[in-house]
LUMTISE-887318 format. One line per 3 residues: their letters; for each residue x, y, z of C-alpha. Coordinates in Angstrom, 1 decimal. Layout:
<atoms>
A) X,Y,Z  ...
</atoms>
This chain:
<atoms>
XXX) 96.6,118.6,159.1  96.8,116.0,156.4  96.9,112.1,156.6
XXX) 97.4,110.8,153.2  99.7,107.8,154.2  98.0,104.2,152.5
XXX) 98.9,102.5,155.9  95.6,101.6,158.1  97.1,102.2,161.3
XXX) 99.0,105.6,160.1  95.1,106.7,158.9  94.2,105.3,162.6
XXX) 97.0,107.5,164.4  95.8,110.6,161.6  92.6,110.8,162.4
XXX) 92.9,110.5,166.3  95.4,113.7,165.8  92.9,115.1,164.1
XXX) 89.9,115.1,166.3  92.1,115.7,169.4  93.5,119.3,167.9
XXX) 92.9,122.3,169.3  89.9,124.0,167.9  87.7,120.6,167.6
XXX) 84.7,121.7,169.6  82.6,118.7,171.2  78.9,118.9,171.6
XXX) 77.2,118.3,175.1  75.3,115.0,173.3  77.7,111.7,173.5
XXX) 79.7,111.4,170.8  79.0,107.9,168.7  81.9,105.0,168.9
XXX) 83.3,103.7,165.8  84.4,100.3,164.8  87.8,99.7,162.9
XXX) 88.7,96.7,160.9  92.4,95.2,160.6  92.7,94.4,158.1
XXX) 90.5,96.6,156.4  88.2,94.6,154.7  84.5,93.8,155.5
XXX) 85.0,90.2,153.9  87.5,87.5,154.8  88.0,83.9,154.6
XXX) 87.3,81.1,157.5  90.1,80.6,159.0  91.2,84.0,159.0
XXX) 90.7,86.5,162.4  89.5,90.7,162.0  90.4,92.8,164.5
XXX) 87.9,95.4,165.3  88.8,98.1,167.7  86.2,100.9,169.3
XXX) 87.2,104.0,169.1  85.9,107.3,170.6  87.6,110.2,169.4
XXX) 86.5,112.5,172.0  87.5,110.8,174.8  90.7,109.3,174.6
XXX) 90.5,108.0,178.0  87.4,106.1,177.3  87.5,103.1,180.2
XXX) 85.8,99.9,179.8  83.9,98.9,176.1  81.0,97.3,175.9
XXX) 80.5,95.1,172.4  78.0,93.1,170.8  77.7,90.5,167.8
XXX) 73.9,91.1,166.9  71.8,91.4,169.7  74.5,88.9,171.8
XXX) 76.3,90.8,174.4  80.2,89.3,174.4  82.1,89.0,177.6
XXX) 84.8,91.5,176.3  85.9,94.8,178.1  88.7,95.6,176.4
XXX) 88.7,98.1,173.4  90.3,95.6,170.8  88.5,92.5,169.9
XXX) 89.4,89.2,167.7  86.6,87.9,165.8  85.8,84.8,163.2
XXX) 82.2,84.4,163.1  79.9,86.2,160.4  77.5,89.1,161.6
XXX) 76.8,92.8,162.6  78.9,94.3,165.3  78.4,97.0,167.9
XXX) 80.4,98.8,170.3  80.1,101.2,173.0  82.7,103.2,175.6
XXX) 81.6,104.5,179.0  81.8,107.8,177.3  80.1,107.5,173.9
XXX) 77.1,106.1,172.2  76.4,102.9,170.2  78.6,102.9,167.1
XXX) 77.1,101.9,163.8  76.3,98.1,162.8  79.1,96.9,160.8
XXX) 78.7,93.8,159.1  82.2,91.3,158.7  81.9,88.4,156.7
XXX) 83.3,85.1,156.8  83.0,83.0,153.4  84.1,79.4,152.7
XXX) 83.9,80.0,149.0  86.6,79.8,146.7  86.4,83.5,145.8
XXX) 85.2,86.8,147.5  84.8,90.6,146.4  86.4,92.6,149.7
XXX) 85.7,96.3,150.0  87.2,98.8,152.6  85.7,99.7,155.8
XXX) 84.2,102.2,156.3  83.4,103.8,153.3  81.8,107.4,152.7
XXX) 79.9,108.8,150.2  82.3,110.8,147.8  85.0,108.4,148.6
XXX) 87.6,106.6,146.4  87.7,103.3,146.8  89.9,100.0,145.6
XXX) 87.7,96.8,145.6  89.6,93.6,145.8  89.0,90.0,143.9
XXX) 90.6,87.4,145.8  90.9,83.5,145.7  91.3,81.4,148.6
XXX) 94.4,79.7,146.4  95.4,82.9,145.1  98.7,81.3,143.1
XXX) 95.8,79.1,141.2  93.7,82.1,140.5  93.6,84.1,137.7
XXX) 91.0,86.1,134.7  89.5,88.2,137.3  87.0,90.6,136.1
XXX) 84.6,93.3,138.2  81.4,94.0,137.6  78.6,96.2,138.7
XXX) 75.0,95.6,138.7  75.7,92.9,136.1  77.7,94.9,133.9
XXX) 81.7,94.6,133.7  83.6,97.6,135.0  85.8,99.4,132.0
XXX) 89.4,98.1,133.0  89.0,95.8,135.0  90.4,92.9,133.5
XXX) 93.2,90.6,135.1  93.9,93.3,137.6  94.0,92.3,141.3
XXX) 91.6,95.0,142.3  89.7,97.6,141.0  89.3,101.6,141.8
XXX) 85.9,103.3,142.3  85.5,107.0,141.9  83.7,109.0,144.3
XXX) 81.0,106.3,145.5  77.6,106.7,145.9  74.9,105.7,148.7
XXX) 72.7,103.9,145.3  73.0,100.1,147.1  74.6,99.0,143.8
XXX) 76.0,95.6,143.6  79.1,94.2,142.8  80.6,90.8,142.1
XXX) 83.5,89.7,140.3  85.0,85.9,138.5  88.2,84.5,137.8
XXX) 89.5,81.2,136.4  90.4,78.8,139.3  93.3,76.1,137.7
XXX) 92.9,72.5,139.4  94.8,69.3,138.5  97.5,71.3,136.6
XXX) 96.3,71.2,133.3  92.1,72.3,133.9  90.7,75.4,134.9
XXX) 87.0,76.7,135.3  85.4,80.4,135.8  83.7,80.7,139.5
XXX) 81.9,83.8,140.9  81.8,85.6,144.2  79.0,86.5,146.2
XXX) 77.3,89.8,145.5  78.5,92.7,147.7  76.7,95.7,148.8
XXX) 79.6,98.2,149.9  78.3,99.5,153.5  78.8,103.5,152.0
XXX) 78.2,106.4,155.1  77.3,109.6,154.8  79.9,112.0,154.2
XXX) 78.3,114.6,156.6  74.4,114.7,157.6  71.6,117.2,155.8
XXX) 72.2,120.4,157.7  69.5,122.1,160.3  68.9,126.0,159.8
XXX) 68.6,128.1,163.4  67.5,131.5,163.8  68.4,133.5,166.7
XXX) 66.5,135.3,167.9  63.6,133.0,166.2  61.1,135.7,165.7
XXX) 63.0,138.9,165.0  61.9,142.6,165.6  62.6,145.6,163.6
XXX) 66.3,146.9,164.0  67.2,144.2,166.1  70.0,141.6,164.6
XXX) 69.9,138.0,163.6  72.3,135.1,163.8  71.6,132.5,161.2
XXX) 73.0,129.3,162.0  73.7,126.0,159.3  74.4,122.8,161.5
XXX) 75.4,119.7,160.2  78.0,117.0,161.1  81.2,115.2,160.0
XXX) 81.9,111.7,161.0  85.2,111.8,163.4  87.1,110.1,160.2
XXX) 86.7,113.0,157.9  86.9,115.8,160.6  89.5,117.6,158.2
XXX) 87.3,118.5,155.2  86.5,121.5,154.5  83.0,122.4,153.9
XXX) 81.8,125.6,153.1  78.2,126.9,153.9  75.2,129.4,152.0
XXX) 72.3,131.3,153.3  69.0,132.1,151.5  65.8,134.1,151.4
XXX) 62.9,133.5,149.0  65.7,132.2,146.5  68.0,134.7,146.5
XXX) 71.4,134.1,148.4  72.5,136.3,151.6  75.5,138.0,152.3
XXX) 78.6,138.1,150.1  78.0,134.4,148.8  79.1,130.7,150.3
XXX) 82.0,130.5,153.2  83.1,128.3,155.5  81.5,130.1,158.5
XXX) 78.8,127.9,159.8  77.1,131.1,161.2  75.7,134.5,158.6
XXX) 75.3,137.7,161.3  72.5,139.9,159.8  73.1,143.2,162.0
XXX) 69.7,144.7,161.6  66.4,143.2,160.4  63.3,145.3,158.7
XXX) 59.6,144.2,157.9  60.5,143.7,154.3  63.2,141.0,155.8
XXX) 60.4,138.7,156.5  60.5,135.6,154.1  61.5,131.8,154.0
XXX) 65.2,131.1,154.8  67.2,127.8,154.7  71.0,127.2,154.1
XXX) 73.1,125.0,151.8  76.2,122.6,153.1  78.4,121.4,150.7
XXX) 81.9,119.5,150.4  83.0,120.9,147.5  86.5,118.5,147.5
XXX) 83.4,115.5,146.9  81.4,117.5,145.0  78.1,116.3,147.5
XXX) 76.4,119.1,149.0  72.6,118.9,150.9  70.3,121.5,151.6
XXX) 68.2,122.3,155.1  64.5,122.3,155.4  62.9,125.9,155.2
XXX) 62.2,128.3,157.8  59.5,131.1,158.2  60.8,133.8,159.5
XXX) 58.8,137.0,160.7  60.0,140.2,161.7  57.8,142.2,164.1
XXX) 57.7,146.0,164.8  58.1,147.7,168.4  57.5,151.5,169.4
XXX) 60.7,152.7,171.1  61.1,152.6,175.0  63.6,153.5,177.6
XXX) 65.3,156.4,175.7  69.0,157.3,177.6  71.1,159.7,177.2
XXX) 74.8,159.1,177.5  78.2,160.7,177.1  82.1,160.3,175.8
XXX) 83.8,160.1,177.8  81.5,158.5,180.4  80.3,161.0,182.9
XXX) 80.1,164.0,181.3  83.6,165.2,182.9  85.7,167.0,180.2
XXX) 88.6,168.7,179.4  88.4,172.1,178.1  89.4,171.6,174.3
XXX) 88.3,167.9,174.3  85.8,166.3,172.6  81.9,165.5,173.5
XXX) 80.1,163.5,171.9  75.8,162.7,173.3  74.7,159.1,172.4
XXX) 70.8,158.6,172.4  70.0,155.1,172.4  66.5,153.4,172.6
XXX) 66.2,150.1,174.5  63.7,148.5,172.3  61.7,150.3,169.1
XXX) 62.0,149.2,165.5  61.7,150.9,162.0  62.9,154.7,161.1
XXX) 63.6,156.3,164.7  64.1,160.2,164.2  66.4,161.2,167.6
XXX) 67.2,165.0,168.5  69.0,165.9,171.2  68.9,169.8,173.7
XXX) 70.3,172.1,176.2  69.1,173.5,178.9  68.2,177.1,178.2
XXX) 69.0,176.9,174.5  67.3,175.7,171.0  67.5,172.5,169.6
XXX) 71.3,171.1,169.1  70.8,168.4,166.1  68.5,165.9,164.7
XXX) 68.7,162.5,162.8  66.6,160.2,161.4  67.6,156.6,160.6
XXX) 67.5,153.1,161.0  69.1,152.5,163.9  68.4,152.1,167.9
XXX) 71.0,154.9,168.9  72.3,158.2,167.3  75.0,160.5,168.1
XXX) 75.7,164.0,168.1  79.3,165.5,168.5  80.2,168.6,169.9
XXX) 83.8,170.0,168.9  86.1,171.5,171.3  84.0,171.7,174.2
XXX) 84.5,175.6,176.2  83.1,176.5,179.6  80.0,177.7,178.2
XXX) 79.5,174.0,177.2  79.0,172.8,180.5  75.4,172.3,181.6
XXX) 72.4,169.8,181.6  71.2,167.9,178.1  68.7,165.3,177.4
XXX) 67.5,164.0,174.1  64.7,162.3,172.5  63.0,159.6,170.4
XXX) 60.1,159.0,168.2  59.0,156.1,165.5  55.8,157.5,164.8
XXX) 54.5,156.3,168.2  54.9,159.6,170.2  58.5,160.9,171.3
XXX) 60.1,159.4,174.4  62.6,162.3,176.5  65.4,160.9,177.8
XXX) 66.6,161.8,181.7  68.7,165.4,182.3  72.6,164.4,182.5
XXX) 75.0,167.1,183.7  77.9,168.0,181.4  81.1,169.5,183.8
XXX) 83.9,171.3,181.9  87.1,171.6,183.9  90.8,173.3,182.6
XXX) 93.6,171.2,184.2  96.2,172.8,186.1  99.0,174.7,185.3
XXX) 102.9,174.2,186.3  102.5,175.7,189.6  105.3,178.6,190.8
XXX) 106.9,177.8,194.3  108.1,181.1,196.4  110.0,180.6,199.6
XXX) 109.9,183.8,202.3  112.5,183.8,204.8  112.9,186.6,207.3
XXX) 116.6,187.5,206.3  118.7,186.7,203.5  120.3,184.1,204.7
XXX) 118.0,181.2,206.3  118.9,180.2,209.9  118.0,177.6,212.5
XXX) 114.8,178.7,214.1  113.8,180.9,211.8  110.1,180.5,210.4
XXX) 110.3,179.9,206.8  106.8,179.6,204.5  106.4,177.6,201.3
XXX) 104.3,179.3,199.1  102.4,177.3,196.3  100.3,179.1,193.6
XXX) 98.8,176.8,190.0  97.7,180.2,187.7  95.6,178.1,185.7
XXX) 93.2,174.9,187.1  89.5,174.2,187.7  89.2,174.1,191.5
XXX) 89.5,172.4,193.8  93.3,172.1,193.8  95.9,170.0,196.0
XXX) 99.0,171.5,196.7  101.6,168.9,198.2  105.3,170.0,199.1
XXX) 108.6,168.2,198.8  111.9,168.2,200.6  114.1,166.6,198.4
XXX) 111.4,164.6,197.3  110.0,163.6,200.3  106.3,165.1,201.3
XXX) 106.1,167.7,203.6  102.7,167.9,203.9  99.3,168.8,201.9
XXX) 96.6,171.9,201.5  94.0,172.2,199.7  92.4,175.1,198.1
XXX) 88.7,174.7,197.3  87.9,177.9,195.4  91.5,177.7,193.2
XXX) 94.5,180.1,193.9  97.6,179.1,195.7  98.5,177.7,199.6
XXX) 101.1,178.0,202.1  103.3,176.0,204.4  104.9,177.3,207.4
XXX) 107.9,175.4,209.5  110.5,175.9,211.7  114.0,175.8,210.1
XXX) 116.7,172.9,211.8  119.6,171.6,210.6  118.3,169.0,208.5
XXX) 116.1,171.3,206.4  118.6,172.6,203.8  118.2,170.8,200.1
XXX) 115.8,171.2,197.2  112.2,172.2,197.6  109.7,172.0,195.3
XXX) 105.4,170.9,195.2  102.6,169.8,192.8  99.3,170.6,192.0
XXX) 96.7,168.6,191.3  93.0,168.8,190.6  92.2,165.3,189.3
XXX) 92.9,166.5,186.0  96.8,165.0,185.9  99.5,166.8,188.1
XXX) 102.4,169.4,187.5  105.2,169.9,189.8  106.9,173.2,190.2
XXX) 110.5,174.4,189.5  112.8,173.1,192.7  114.3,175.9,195.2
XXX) 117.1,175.4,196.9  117.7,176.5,200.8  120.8,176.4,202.9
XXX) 120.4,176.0,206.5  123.3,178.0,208.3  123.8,176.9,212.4
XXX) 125.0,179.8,214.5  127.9,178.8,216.4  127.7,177.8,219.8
XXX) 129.8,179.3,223.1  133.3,177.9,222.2  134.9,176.0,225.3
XXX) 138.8,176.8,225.7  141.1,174.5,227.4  144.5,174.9,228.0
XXX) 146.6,171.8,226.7  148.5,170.3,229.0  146.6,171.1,231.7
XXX) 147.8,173.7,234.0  148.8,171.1,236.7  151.3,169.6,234.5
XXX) 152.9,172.8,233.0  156.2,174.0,233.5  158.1,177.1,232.9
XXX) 159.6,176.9,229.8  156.9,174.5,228.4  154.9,175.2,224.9
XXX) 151.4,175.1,225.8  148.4,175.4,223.6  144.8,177.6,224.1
XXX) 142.1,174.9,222.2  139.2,176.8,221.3  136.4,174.7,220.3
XXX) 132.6,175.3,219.1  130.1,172.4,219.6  127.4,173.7,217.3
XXX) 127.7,175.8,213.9  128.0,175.9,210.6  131.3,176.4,209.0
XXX) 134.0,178.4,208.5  134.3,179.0,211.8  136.8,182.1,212.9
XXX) 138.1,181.7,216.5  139.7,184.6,218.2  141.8,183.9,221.5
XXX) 142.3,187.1,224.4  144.1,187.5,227.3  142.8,190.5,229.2
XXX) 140.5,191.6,226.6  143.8,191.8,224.6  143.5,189.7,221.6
XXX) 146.6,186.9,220.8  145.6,185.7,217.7  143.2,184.1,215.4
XXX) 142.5,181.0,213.4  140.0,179.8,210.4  138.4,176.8,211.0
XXX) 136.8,175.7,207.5  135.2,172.2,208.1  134.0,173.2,211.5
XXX) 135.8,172.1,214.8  138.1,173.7,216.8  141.4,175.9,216.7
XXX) 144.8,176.3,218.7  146.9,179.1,219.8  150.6,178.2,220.8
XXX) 152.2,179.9,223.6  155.8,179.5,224.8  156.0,180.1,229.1
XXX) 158.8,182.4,229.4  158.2,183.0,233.1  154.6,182.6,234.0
XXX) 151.1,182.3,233.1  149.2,184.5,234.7  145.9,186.4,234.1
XXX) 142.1,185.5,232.5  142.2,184.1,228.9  139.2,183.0,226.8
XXX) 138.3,182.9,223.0  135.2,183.9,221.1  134.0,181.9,217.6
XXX) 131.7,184.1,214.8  130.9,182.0,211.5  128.9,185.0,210.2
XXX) 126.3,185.2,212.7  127.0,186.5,215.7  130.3,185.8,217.8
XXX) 129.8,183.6,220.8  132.6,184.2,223.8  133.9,181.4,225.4
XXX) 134.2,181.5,229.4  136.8,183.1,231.0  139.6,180.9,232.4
XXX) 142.4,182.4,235.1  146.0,180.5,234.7  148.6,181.4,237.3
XXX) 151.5,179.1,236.2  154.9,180.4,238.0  158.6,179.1,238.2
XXX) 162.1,180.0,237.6  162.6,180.4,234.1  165.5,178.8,231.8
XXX) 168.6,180.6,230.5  167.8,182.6,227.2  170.2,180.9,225.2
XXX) 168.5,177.7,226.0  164.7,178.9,225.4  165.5,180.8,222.3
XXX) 167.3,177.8,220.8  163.8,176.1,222.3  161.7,178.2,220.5
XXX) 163.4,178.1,217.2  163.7,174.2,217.4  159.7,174.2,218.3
XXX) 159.1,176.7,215.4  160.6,174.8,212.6  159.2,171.4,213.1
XXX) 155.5,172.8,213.3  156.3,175.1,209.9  154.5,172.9,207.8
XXX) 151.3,172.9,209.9  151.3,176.7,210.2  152.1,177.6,206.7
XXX) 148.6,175.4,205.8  146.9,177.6,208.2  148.0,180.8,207.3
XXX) 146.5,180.2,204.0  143.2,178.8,205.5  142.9,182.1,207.5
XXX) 144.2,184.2,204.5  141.5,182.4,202.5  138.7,183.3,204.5
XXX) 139.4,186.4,205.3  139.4,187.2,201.7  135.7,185.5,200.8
XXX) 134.5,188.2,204.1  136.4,191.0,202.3  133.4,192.9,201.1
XXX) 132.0,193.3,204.8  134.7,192.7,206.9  135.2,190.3,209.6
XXX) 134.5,193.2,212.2  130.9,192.0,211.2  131.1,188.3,212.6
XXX) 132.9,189.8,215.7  136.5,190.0,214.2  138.6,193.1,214.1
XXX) 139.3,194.0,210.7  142.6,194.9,209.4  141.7,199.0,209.7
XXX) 140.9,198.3,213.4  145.2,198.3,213.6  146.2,201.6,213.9
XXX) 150.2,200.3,214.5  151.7,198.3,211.2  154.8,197.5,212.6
XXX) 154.9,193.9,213.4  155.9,194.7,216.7  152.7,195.9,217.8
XXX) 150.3,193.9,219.9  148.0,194.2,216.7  148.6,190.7,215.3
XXX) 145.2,189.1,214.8  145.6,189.4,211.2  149.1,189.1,210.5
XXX) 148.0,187.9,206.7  147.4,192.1,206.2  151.0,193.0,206.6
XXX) 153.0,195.5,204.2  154.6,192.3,202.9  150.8,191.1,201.4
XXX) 152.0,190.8,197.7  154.6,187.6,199.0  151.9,186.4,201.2
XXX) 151.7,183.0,199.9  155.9,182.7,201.4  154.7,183.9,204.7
XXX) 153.8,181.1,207.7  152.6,182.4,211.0  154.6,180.1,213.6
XXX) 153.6,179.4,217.4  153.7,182.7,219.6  157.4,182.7,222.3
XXX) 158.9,184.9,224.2  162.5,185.3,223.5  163.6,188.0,226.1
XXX) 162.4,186.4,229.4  165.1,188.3,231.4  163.3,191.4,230.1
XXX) 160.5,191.9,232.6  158.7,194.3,229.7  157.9,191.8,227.1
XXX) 156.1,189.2,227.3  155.5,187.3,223.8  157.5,187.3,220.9
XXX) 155.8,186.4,217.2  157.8,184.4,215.1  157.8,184.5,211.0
XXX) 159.5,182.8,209.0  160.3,183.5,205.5  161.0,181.8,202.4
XXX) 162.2,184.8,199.8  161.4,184.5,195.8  162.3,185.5,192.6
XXX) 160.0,188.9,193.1  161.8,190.0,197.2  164.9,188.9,196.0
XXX) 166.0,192.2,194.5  164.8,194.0,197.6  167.0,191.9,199.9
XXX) 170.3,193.1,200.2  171.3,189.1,201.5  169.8,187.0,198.9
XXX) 173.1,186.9,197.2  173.6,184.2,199.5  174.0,180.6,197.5
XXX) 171.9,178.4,199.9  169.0,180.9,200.0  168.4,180.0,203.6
XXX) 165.1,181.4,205.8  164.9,184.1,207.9  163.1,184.0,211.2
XXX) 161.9,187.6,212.8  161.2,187.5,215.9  158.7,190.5,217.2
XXX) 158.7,191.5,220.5  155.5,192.4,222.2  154.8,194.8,225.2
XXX) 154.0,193.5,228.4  150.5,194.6,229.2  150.0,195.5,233.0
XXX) 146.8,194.8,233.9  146.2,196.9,237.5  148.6,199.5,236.3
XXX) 147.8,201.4,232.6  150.5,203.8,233.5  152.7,201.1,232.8
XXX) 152.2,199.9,229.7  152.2,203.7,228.6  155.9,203.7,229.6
XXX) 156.9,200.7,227.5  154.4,202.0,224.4  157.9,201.8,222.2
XXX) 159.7,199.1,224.2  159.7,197.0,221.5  161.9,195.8,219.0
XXX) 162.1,193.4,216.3  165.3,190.8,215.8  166.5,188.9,212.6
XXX) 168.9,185.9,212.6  171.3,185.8,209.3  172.8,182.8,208.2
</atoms>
């Protein structure tokens, strides 16, 4: 900061600033008050009032002041005071010393010389000639010592250069004018400007005081600036025996010499100087001796710390002597080997670097120290090499191909590369499992129990302190086997009719889908249906004349079917006229032709993903289990596999009716209906008709007789298959 603004109270405000920035360091001793002067001048005329004001720049909050006029204590407290008397004044805070004398004068001559307060050495000054009738005075002239000052004639006041602490005098004259028309030459008082010192002589410190050999030195030049003039700039040199230290004057109070010899010894002092006021004062001198010391306490140390590396790093061996001065020759060994290195030099520690340490490197090292005093062997340190670990390979073992609730899985975790010991941890979609450790390196295990919740991504880490690396992830699917379906008959039996549609639910609990449910009467299977989000499936049935005999239903996703109990219906009544039912059955049949066509080609689906194997191998009969094709055979659990496959997408499988219920020898009728394209419509002698309308088959079925085998024999080809045309 600068403050070059004439105005008193401006350099008042400036110089508080100035002391109160951040960087001014205070000193545990009090700091000294100072006394300021409004107006500024150390002579004024009676009559007239100075304001003096105490001012501690340190302490801004300063509290009560204490102030004197000579040796007089005055009853003031407060830090601004009003004064007309003549004499030396003092002044004190709660927080600061006793401020300088200042001396104000009060003159009832007809002329005075004023000067500036305070004044310091280097300082440029204005003096000022001035008459108590200042319109009647004129001719004033300076002078100094008794001789007049170059320019100084007729001028109201006169500038002095870079003043000096020489208690020179000063006066000056001027031609006082009285009754008009006279005028006479009168003279001031002498004055002897009150001039400070800019900064005090500075004080040279050593530390330490009295060296040793190879040790350093902090040389210290102390002086001090008055609170005014905290913002020049001095600058600050260092000698020995005459010749000047380091690289020449700065403006660091403080020279660091980082190592001292015998030949260092020699008379020091330091220079401070203003250069901006060209004044500059030199400290007393200093003996200083440096003093030789055989080395002790020898230690051997490592980088990194410890003496745990990583093979390929870096090791470097520090040797390092806690006290010993002069030429220090260090060398440093292994155990079991020759000498690794030696130096000699001036300096308390030496260090020897070993490139891309190996495992051959690891082992126990000491060094040693010697000044011409005897060498001193450090303690043995231990030097550990270690490899970190590799990306470690993750195997899963299952006992079959595909993993299964209850099975017994085992994780298997393996680093090829790593200093032992190693920690193996293991994840479930990132989620520990568990931990294992193997102390003597290779890989570890972890056994479980498969449930449902266990499919997802596997994976583990290894770690041996060295940083860790996780492992590629594995992925496992969990399959549930299915539960025993339950079957239930929808309505209820209780409220079932003769004529009515009912429906065979078969539903697993439990499992994993697709699910493939079969439904049976007598051990003679009805029909099937895909499941592919799991749940349950339906069979229709249409009551010609009864419902009687043991159903049930099995479900198989893949891994075993599961049978359903069996349940006995024995529903009975006179049945409707055929007209009626078969218009029944139709009506029934198209309004649920939507919902079948969708699971045809759910069932159609599935059946082609288990192509490969078959879905004889999840308990289903395949389609080479039919040895009749006609669709008027009882084999109908895969209707999909019919000689009409290549216009499968056209075909819907409808709810199962008999048709014939005056017939005693059929039972159930299967119902298709379909929707002919571009590719049947040449075979079709009837698509020549314009509206294109469906045709529904109906396929009778053969009453099976379940105490009487002879029977069903007899009706083997008492079947027959009818077609409605538009």
């Amino acid at each position: 900061m600068h403050c070059s603004h004439p105005g008193w109270v401006l350099m008042f405000l400036c110089l508080l600033l100035l002391i109160l920035a951040p960087g001014h360091e205070h000193s545990g001793v009090p700091s000294k008050a100072v006394i300021l002067l409004d107006p500024p001048w150390s002579a004024a005329f009676k009559g007239e009032t100075v304001t003096l004001t105490c001012m501690n720049f340190h302490s801004p909050a300063q509290g009560d002041t204490t102030w004197y006029h000579g040796k007089d204590l005055l009853k003031v407290t407060s830090r601004n005071i009003r004064m007309e008397e003549s004499g030396y004044y003092q002044c004190k805070t709660q927080r600061s010393s006793f401020s300088d004398p200042v001396l104000v004068e009060f003159s009832s001559d007809q002329l005075i010389l004023q000067a500036p307060h305070p004044v310091f050495e280097g300082d440029t000054i204005s003096l000022k000639c001035r008459g108590k009738e200042e319109k009647k005075t004129s001719d004033k002239i300076y002078y100094k010592n008794g001789k007049k000052l170059k320019n100084s004639y007729n001028t109201d006041s006169v500038t002095l250069k870079s003043v000096s602490r020489d208690n020179s005098e000063y006066h000056c004259t001027a031609s006082i004018e009285f009754l008009s028309i006279f005028s006479r030459t009168i003279t001031s008082k002498p004055l002897k400007i009150q001039v400070q010192e800019l900064f005090l002589p500075p004080v040279l410190t050593a530390t330490p005081s009295q060296p040793t050999e190879g040790g350093p030195v902090t040389l210290t030049c102390e002086t001090q600036l008055p609170p005014q003039k905290s913002n020049v700039q001095l600058q600050f040199c260092f000698f020995r025996d005459g010749q000047i230290l380091g690289s020449g004057c700065s403006s660091s109070l403080e020279l660091q010499i980082p190592t001292m010899w015998r030949k260092d010894s020699g008379s020091y002092w330091c220079m401070a100087e203003a250069m901006a006021y060209r004044i500059s004062k030199n400290s007393s001198r200093s003996q200083i001796h440096v003093q030789r010391i055989p080395v002790s306490e020898v230690i051997l140390e490592t980088k990194p710390p410890g003496g745990q590396l990583i093979e390929g790093e870096n090791l470097v061996l520090i040797c390092s002597v806690a006290k010993g001065t002069g030429t220090i020759t260090f060398s440093w060994h292994k155990e079991g080997t020759r000498n690794l290195g030696r130096k000699t030099q001036h300096s308390l520690l030496a260090e020897l670097q070993i490139p891309t340490v190996k495992m051959h490197d690891a082992g126990r090292y000491y060094c040693a120290a010697d000044n011409n005093y005897g060498p001193i062997i450090s303690k043995w340190i231990r030097v550990t090499v270690r490899s970190p670990v590799s990306h470690p390979v993750l195997t899963l073992k299952a006992p079959r191909a595909q993993a299964v609730v209850g099975d017994m899985v085992e994780l298997h975790c393996k680093a090829l590369r790593g200093s032992p010991p190693i920690l193996y941890r293991f994840y479930h979609e990132d989620v520990i499992m568990g931990n294992s450790s193997a102390p003597s390196g290779g890989g570890v295990s972890f056994n479980f129990s498969l449930t449902v919740d266990h499919s997802g991504n596997y994976s583990c880490d290894a770690n041996n302190g060295l940083g860790s690396q996780h492992s590629h992830r594995v992925s496992l699917k969990v399959i549930v086997p299915v539960s025993h379906p339950v079957l239930t008959l929808r309505p209820p039996a209780a409220q079932t009719k003769v004529g009515d549609v009912v429906e065979l639910h078969c539903e697993a609990l439990g499992g994993s889908p697709p699910i493939m449910y079969q439904f049976y009467h007598e051990d003679i299977t009805l029909g099937n249906s895909l499941a592919p989000s799991g749940g349950g499936a339906s069979f229709k049935l249409f009551l010609p004349t009864e419902l009687v005999g043991n159903y049930s239903c099995d479900a198989d996703n893949g891994l075993g079917a599961q049978h359903s109990e069996v349940m006995a219906f024995n529903i009975t009544g006179t049945p409707r006229n055929r007209t009626t039912l078969v218009t029944a059955g139709i009506t029934v049949g198209l309004l649920s032709f939507l919902g079948f066509a969708i699971a045809a080609l759910l069932l159609y689906h599935f059946w082609t993903q288990r192509k490969s194997g078959g879905l004889s191998a999840a308990g289903t009969p395949s389609a080479n289990d039919c040895q009749e094709p006609s669709l008027s055979r009882s084999c109908i659990t895969n209707p999909q596999e019919s000689s009409h496959s290549e216009t499968l997408a056209l075909m819907e499988l409808q709810p199962v009716y008999n048709v014939n219920p005056e017939e005693s020898h059929v039972v159930y009728s299967q119902i298709r209906n379909m929707r002919h394209t571009k590719e049947n419509s040449a075979n079709s002698a009837r698509m020549h008709q314009k509206d294109k309308e469906p045709v529904v088959i109906y396929s009778e079925l053969k009453k099976v007789y379940v105490n009487d085998s002879s029977r069903g024999t007899d009706h083997e080809d008492a079947t027959g298959n009818y077609e409605n045309v538009p």
